[in-house]
mmCIF file as gemmi writes it, N, C-alpha and C atoms, coordinates in Angstrom:
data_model
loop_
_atom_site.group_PDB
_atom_site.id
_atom_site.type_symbol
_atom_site.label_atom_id
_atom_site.label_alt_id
_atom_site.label_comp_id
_atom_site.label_asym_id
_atom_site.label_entity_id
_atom_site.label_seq_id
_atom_site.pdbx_PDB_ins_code
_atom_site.Cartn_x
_atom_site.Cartn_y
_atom_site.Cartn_z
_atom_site.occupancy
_atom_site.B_iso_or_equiv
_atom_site.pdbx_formal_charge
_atom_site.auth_seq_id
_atom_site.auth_asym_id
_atom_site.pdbx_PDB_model_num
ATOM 1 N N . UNK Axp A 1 ? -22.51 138.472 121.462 1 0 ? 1 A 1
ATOM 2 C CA . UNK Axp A 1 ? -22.042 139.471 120.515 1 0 ? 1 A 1
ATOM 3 C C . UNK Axp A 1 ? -21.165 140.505 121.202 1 0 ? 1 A 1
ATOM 4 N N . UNK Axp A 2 ? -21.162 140.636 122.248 1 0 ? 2 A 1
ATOM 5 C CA . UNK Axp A 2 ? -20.581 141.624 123.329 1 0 ? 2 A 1
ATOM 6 C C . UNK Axp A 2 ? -19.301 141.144 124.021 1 0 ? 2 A 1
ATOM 7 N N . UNK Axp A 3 ? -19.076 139.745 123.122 1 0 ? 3 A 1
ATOM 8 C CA . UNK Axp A 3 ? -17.589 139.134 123.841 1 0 ? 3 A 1
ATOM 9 C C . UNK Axp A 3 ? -17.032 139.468 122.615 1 0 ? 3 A 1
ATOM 10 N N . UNK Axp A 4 ? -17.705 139.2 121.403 1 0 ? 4 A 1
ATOM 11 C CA . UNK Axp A 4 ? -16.558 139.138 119.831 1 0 ? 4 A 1
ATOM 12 C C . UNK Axp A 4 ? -16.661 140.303 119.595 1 0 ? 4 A 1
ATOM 13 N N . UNK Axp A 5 ? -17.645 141.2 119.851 1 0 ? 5 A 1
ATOM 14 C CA . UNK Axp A 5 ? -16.867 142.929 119.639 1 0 ? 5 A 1
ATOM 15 C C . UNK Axp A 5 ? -15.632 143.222 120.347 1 0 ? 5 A 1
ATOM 16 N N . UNK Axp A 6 ? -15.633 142.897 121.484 1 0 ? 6 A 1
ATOM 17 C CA . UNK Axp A 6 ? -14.851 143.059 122.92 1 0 ? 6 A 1
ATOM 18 C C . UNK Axp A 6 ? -13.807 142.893 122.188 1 0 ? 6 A 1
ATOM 19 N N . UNK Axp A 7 ? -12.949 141.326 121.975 1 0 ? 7 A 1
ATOM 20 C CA . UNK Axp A 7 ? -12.67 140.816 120.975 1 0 ? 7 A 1
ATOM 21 C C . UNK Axp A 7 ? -11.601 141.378 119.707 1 0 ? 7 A 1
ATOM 22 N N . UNK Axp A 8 ? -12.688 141.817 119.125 1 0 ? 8 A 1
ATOM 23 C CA . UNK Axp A 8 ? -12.657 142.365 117.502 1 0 ? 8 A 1
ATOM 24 C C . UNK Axp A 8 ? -11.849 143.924 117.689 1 0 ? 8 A 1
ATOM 25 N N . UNK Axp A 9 ? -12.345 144.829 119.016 1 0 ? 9 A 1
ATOM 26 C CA . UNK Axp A 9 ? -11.591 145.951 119.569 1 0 ? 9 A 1
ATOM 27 C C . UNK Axp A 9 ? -9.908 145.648 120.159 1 0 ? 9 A 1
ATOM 28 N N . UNK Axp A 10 ? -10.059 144.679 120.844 1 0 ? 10 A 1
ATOM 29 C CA . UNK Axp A 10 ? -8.402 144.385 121.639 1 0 ? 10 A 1
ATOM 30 C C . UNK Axp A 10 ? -7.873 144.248 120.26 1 0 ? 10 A 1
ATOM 31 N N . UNK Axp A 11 ? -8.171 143.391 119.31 1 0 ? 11 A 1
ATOM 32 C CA . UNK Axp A 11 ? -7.078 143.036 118.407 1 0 ? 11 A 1
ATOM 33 C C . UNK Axp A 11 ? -6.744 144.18 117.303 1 0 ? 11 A 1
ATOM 34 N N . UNK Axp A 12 ? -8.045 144.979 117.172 1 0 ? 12 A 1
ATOM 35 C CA . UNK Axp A 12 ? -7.392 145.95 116.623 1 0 ? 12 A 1
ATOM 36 C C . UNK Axp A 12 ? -6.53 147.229 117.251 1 0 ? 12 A 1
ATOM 37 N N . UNK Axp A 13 ? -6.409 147.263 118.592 1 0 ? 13 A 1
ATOM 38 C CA . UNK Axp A 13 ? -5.627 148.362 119.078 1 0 ? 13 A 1
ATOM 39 C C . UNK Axp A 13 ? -4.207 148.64 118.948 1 0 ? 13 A 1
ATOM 40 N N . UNK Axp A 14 ? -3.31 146.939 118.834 1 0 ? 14 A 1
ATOM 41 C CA . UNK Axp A 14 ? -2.272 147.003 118.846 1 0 ? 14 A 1
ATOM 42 C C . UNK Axp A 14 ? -1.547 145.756 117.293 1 0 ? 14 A 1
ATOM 43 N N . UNK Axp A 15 ? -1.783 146.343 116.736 1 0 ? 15 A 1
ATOM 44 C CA . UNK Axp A 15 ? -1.324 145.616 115.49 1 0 ? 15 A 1
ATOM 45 C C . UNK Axp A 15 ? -0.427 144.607 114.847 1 0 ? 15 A 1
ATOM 46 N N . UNK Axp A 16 ? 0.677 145.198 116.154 1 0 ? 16 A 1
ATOM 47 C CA . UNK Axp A 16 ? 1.836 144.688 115.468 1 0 ? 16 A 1
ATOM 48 C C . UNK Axp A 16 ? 1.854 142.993 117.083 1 0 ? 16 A 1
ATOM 49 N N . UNK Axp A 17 ? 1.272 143.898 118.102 1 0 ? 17 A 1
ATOM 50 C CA . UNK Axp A 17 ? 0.853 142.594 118.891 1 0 ? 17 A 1
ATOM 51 C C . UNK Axp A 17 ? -0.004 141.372 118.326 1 0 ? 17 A 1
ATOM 52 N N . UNK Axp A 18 ? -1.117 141.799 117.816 1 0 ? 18 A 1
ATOM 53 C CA . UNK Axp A 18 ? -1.893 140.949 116.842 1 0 ? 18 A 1
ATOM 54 C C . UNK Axp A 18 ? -1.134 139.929 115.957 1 0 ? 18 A 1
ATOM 55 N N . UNK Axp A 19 ? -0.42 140.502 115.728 1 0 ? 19 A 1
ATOM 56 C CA . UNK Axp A 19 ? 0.447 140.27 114.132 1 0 ? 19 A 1
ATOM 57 C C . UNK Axp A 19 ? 1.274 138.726 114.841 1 0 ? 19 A 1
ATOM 58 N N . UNK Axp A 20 ? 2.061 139.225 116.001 1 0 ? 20 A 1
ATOM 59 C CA . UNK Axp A 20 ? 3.024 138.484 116.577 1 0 ? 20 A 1
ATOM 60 C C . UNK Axp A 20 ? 2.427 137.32 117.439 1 0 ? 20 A 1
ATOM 61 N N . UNK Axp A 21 ? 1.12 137.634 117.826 1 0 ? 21 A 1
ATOM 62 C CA . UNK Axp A 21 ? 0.398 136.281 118.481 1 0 ? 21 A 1
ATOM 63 C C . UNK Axp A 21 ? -0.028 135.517 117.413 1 0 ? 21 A 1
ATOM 64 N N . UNK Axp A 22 ? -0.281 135.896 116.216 1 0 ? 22 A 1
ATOM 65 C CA . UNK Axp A 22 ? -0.861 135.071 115.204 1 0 ? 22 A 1
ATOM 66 C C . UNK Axp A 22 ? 0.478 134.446 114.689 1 0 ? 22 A 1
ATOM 67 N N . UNK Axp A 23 ? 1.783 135.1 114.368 1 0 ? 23 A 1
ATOM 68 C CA . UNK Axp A 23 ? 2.405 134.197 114.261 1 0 ? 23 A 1
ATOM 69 C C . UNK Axp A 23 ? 2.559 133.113 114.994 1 0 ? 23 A 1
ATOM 70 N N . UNK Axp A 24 ? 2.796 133.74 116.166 1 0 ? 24 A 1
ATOM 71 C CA . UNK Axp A 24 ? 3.31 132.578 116.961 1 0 ? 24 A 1
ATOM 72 C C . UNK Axp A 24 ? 2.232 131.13 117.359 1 0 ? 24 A 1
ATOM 73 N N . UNK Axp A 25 ? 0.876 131.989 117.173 1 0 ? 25 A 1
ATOM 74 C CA . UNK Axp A 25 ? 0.125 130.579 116.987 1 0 ? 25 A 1
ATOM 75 C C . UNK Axp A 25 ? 0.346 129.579 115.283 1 0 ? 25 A 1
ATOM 76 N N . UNK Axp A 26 ? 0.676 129.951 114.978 1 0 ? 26 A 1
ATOM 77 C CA . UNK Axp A 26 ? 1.302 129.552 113.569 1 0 ? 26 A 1
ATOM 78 C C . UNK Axp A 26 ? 2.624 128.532 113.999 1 0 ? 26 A 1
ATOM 79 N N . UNK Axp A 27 ? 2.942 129.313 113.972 1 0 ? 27 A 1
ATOM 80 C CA . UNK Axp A 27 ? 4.656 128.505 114.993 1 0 ? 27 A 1
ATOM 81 C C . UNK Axp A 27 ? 4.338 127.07 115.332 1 0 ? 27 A 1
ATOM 82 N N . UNK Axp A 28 ? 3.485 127.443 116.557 1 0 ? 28 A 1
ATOM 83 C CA . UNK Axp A 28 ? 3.104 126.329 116.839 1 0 ? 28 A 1
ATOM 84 C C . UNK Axp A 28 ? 2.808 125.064 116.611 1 0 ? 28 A 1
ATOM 85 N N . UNK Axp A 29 ? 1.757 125.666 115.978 1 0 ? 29 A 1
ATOM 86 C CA . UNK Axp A 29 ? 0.784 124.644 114.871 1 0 ? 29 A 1
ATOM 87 C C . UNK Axp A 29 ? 1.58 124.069 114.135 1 0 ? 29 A 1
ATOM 88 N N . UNK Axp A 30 ? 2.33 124.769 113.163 1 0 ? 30 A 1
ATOM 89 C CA . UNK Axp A 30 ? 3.792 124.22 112.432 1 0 ? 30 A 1
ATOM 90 C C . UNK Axp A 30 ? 4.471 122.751 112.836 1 0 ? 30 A 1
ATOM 91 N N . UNK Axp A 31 ? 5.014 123.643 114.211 1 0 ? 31 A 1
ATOM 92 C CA . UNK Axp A 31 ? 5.722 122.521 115.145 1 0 ? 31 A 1
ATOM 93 C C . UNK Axp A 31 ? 4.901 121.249 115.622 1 0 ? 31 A 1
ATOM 94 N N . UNK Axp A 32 ? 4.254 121.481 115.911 1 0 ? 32 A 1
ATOM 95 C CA . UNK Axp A 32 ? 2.889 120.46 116.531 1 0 ? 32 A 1
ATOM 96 C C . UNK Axp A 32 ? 2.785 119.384 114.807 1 0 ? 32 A 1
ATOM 97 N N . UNK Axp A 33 ? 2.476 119.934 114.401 1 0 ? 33 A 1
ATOM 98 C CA . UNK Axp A 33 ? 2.417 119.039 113.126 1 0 ? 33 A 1
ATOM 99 C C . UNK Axp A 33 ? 3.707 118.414 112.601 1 0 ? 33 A 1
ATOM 100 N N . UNK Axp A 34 ? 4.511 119.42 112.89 1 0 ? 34 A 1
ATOM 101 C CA . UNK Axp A 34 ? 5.777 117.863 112.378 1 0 ? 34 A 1
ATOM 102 C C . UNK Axp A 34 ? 6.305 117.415 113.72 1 0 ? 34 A 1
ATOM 103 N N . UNK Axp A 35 ? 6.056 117.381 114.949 1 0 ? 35 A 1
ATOM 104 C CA . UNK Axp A 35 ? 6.644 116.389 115.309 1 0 ? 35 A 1
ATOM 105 C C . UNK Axp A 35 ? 5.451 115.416 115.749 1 0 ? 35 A 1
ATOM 106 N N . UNK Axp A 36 ? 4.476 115.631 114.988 1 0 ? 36 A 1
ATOM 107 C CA . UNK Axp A 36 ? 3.586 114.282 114.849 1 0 ? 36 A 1
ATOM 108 C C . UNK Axp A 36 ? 3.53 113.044 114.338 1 0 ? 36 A 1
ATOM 109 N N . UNK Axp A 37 ? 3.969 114.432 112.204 1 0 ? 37 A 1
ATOM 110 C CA . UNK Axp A 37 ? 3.767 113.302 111.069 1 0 ? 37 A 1
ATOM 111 C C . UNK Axp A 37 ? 5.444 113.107 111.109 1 0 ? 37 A 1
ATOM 112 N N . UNK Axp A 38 ? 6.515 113.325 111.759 1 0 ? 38 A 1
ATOM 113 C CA . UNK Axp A 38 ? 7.933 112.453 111.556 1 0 ? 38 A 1
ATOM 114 C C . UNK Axp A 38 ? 8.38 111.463 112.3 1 0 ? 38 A 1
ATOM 115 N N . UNK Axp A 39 ? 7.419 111.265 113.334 1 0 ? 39 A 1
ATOM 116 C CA . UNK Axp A 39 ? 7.939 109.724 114.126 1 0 ? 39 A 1
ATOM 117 C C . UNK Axp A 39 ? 6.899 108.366 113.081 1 0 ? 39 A 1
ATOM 118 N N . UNK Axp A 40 ? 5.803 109.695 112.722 1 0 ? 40 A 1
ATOM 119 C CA . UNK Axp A 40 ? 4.626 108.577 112.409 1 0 ? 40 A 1
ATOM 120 C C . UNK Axp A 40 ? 4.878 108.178 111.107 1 0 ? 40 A 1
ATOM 121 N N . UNK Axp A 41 ? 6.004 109.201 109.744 1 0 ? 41 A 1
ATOM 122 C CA . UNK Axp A 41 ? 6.465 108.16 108.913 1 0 ? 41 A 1
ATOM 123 C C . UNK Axp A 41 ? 7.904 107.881 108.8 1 0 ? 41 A 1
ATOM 124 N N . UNK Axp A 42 ? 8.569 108.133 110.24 1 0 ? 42 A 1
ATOM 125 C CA . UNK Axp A 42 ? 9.719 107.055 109.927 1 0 ? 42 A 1
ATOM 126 C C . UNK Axp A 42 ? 9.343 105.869 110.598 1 0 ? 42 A 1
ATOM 127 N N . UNK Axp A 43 ? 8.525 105.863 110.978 1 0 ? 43 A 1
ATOM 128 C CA . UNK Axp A 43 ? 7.709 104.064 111.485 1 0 ? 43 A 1
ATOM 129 C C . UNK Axp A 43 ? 7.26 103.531 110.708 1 0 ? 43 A 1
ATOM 130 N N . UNK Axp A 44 ? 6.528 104.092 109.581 1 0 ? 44 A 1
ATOM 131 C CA . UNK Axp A 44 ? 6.484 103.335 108.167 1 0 ? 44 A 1
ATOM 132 C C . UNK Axp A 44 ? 7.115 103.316 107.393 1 0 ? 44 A 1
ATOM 133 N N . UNK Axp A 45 ? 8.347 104.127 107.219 1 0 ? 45 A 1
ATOM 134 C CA . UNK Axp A 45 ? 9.875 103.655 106.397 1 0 ? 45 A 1
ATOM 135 C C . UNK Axp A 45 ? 10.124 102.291 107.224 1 0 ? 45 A 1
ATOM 136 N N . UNK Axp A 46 ? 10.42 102.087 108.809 1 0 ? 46 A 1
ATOM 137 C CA . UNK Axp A 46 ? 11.043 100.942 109.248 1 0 ? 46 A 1
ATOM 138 C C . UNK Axp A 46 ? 9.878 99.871 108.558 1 0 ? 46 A 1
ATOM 139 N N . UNK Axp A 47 ? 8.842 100.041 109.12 1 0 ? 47 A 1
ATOM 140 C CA . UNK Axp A 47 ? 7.828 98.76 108.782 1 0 ? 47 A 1
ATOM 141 C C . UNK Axp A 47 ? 7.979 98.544 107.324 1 0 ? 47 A 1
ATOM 142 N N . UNK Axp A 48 ? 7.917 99.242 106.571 1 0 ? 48 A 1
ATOM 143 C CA . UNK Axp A 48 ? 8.147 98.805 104.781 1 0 ? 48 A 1
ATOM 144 C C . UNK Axp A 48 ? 9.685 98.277 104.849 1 0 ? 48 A 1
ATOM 145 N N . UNK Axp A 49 ? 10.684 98.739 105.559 1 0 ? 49 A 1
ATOM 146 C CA . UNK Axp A 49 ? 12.158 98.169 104.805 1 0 ? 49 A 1
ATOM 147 C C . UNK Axp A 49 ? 11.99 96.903 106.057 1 0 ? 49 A 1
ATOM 148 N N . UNK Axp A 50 ? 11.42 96.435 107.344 1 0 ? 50 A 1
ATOM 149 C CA . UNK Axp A 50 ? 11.825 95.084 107.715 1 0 ? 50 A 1
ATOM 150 C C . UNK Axp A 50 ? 10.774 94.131 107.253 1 0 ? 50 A 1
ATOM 151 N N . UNK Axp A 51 ? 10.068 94.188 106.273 1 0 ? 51 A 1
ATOM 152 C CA . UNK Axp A 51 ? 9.087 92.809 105.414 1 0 ? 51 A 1
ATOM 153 C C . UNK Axp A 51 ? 10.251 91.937 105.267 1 0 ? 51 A 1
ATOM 154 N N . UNK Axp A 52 ? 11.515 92.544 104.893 1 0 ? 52 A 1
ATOM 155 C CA . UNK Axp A 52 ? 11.743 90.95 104.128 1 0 ? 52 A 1
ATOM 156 C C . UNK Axp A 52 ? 12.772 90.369 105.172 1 0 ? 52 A 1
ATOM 157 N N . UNK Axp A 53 ? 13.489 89.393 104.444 1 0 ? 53 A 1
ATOM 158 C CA . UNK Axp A 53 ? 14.455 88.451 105.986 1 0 ? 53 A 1
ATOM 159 C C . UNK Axp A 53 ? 15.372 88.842 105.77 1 0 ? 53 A 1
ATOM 160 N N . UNK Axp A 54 ? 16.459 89.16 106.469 1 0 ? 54 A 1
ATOM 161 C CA . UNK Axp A 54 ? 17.765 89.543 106.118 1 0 ? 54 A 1
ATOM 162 C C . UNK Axp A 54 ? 18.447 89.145 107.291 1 0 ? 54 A 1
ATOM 163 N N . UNK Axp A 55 ? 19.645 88.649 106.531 1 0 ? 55 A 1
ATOM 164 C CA . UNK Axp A 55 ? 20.775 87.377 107.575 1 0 ? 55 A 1
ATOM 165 C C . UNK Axp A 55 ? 21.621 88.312 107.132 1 0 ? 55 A 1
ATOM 166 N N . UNK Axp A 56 ? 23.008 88.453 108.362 1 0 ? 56 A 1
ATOM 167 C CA . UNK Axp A 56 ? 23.72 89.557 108.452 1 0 ? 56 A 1
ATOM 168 C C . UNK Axp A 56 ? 24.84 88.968 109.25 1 0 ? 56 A 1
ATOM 169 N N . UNK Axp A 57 ? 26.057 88.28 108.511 1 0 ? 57 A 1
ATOM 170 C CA . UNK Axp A 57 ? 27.291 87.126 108.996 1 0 ? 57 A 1
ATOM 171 C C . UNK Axp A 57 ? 27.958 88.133 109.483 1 0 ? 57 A 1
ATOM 172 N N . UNK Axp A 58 ? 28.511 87.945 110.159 1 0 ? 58 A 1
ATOM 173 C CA . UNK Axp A 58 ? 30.373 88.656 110.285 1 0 ? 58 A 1
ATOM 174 C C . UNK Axp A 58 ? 30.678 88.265 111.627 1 0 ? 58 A 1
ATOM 175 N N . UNK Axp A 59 ? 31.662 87.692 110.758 1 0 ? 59 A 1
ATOM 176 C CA . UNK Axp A 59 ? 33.149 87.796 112.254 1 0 ? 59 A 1
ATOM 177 C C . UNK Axp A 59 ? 33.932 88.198 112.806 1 0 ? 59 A 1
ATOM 178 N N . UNK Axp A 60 ? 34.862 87.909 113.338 1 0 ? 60 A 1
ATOM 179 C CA . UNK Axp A 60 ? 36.394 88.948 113.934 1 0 ? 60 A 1
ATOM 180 C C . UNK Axp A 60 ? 37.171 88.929 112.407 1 0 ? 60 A 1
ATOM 181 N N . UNK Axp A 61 ? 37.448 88.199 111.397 1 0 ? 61 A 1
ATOM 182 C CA . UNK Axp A 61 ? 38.31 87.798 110.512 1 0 ? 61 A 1
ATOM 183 C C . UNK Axp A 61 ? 37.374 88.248 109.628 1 0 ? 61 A 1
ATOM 184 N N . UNK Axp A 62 ? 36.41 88.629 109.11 1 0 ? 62 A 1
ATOM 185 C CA . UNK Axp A 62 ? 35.335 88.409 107.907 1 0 ? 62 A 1
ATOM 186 C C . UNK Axp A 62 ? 36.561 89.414 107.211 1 0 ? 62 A 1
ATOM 187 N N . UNK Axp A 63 ? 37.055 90.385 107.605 1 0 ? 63 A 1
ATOM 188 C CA . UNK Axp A 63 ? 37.668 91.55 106.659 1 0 ? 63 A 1
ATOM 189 C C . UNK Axp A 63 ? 38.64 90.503 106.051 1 0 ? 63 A 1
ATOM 190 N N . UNK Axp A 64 ? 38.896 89.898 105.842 1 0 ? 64 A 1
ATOM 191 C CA . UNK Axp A 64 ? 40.297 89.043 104.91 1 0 ? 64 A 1
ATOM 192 C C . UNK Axp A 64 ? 39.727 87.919 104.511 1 0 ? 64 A 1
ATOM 193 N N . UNK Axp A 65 ? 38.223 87.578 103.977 1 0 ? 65 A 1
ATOM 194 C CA . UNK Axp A 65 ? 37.776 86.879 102.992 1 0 ? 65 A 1
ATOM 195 C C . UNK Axp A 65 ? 37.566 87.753 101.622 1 0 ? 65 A 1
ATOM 196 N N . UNK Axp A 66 ? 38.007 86.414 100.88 1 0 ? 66 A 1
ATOM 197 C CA . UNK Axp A 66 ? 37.63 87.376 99.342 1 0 ? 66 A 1
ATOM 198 C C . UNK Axp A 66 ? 36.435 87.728 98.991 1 0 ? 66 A 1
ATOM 199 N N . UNK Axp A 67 ? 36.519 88.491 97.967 1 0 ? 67 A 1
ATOM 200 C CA . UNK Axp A 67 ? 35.207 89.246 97.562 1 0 ? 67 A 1
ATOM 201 C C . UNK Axp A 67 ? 34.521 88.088 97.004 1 0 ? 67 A 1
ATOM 202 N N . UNK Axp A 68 ? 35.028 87.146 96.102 1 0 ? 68 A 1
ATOM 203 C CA . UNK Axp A 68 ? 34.307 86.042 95.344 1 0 ? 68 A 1
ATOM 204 C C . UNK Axp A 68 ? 33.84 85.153 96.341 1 0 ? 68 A 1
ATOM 205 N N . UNK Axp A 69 ? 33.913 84.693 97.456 1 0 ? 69 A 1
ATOM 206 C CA . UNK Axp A 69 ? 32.911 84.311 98.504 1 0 ? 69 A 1
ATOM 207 C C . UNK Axp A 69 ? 31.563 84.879 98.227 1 0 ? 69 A 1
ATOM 208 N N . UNK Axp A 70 ? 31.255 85.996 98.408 1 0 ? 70 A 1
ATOM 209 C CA . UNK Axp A 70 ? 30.204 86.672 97.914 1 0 ? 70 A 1
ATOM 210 C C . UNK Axp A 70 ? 29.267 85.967 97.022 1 0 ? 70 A 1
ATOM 211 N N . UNK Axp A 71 ? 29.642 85.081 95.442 1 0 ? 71 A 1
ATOM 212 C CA . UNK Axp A 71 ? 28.985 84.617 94.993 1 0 ? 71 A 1
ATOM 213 C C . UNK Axp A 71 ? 29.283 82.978 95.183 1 0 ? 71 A 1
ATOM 214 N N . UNK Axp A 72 ? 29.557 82.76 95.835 1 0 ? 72 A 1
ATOM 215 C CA . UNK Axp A 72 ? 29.658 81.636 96.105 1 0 ? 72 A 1
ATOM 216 C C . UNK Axp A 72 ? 28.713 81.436 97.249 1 0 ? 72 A 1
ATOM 217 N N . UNK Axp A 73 ? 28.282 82.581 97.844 1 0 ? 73 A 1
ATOM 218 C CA . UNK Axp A 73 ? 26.858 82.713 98.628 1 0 ? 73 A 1
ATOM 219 C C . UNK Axp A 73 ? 25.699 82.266 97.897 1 0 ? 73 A 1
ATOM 220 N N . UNK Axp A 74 ? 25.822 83.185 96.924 1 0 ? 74 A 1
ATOM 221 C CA . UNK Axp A 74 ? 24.565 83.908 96.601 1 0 ? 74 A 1
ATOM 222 C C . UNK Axp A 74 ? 24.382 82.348 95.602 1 0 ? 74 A 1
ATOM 223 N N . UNK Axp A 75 ? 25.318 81.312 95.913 1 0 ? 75 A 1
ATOM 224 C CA . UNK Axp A 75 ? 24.495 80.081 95.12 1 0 ? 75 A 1
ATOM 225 C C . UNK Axp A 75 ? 24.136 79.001 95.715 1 0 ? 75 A 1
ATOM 226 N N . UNK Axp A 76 ? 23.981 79.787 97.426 1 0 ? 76 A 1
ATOM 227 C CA . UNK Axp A 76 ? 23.59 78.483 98.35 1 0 ? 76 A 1
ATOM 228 C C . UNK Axp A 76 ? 21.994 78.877 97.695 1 0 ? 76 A 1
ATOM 229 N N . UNK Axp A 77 ? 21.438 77.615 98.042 1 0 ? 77 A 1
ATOM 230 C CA . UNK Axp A 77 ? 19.636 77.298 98.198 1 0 ? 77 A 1
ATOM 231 C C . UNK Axp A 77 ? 19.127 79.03 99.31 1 0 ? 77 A 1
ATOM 232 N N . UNK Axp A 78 ? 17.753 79.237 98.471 1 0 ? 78 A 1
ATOM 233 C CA . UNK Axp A 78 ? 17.288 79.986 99.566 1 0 ? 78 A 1
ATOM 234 C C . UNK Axp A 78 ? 17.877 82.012 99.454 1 0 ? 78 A 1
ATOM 235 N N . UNK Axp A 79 ? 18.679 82.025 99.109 1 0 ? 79 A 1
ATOM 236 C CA . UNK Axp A 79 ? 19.3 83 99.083 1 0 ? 79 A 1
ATOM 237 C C . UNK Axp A 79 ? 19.377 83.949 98.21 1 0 ? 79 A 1
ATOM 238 N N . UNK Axp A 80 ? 18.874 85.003 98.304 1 0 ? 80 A 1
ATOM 239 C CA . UNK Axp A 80 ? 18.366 85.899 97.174 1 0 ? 80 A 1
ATOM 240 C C . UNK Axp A 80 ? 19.264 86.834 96.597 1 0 ? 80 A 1
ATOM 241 N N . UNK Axp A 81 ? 19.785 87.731 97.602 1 0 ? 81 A 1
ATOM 242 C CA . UNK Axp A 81 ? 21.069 88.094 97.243 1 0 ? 81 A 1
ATOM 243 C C . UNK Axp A 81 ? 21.906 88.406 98.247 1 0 ? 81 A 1
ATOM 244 N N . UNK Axp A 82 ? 22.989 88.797 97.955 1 0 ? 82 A 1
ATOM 245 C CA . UNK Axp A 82 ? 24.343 89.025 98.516 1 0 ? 82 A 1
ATOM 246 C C . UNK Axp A 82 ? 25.448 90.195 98.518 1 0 ? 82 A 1
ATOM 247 N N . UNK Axp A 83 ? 25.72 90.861 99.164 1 0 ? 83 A 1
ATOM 248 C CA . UNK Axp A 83 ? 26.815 92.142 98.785 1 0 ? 83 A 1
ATOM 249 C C . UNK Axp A 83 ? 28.023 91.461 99.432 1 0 ? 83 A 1
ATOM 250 N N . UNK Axp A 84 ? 29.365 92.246 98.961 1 0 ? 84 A 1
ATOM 251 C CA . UNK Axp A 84 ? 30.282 92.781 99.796 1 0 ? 84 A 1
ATOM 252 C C . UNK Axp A 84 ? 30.416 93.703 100.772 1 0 ? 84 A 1
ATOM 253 N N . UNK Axp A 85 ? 30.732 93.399 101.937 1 0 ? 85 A 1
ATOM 254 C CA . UNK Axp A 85 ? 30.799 95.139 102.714 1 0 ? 85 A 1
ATOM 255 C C . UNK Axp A 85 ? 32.534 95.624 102.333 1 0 ? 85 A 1
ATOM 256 N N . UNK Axp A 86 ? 32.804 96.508 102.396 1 0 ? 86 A 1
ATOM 257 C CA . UNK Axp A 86 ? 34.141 97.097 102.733 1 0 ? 86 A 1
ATOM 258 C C . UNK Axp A 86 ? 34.047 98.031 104.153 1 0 ? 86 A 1
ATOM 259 N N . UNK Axp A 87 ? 34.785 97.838 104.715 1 0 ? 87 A 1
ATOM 260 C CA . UNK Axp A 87 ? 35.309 97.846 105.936 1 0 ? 87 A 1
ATOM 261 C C . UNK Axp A 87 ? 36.28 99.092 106.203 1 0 ? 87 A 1
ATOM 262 N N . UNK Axp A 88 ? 36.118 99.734 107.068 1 0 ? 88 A 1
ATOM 263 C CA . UNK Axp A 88 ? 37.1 101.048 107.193 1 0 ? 88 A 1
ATOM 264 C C . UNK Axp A 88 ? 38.416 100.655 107.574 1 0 ? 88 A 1
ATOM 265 N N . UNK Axp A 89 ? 39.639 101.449 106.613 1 0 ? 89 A 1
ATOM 266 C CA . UNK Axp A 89 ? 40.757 100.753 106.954 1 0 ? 89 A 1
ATOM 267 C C . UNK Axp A 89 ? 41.247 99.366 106.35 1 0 ? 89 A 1
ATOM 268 N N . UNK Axp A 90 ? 40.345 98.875 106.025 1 0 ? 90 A 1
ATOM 269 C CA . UNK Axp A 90 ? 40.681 97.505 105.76 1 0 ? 90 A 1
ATOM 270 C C . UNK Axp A 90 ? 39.962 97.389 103.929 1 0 ? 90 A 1
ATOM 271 N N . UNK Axp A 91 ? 41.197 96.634 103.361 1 0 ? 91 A 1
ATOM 272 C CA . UNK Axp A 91 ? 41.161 96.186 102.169 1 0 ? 91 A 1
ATOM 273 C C . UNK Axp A 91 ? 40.598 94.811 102.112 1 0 ? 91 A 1
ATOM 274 N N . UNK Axp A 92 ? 39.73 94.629 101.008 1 0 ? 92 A 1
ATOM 275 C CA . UNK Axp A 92 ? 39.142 93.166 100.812 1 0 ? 92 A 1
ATOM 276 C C . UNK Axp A 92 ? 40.287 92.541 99.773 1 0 ? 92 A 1
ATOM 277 N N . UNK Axp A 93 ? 40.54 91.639 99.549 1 0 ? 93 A 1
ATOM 278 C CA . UNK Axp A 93 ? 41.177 90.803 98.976 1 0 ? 93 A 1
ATOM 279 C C . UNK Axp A 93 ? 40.562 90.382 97.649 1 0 ? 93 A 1
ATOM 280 N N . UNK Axp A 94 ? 40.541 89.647 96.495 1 0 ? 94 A 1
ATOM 281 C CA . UNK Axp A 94 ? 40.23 89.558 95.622 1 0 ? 94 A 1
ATOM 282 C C . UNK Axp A 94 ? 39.819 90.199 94.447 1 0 ? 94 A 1
């Protein structure tokens, strides 16, 4: 009882010191907590978006195939779907 009076006296002598250690243990804590929970859910954004399979073509030339290739993919066997990319600088054809 003679340590938390002890204690209970320091913190009230200087107020605005009080004030500024409690923030800053705040701060902390703050910080401490997000850089915990933001590695720990952008690791479960990656793990939820790589479940599925994804095949990813390109060549030196891919920029000067037409866009209608595209579905002419998307009607091989197996293949779920298909985009166009557009390319910086470069116009797709079709």
């Amino acid at each position: 009882m003679k340590l938390l009076s002890l204690i209970a006296r320091s913190l009230s002598r200087r107020m605005l010191r009080t004030a500024l250690s409690v923030f800053a243990l705040f701060i902390a804590g703050f910080l401490f907590c997000v850089l915990i929970a933001v590695p720990a859910s952008i690791d479960r954004i990656v793990g939820d978006a790589s479940r599925g399979i994804r095949v990813i073509v390109s060549q030196g030339n891919s920029y000067m195939l037409p866009v209608w290739y595209r579905d002419e993919i998307k009607k091989l066997p197996h293949v779920l779907a298909a985009t166009a990319e557009r390319q910086m600088g470069r116009a797709l054809s079709g």
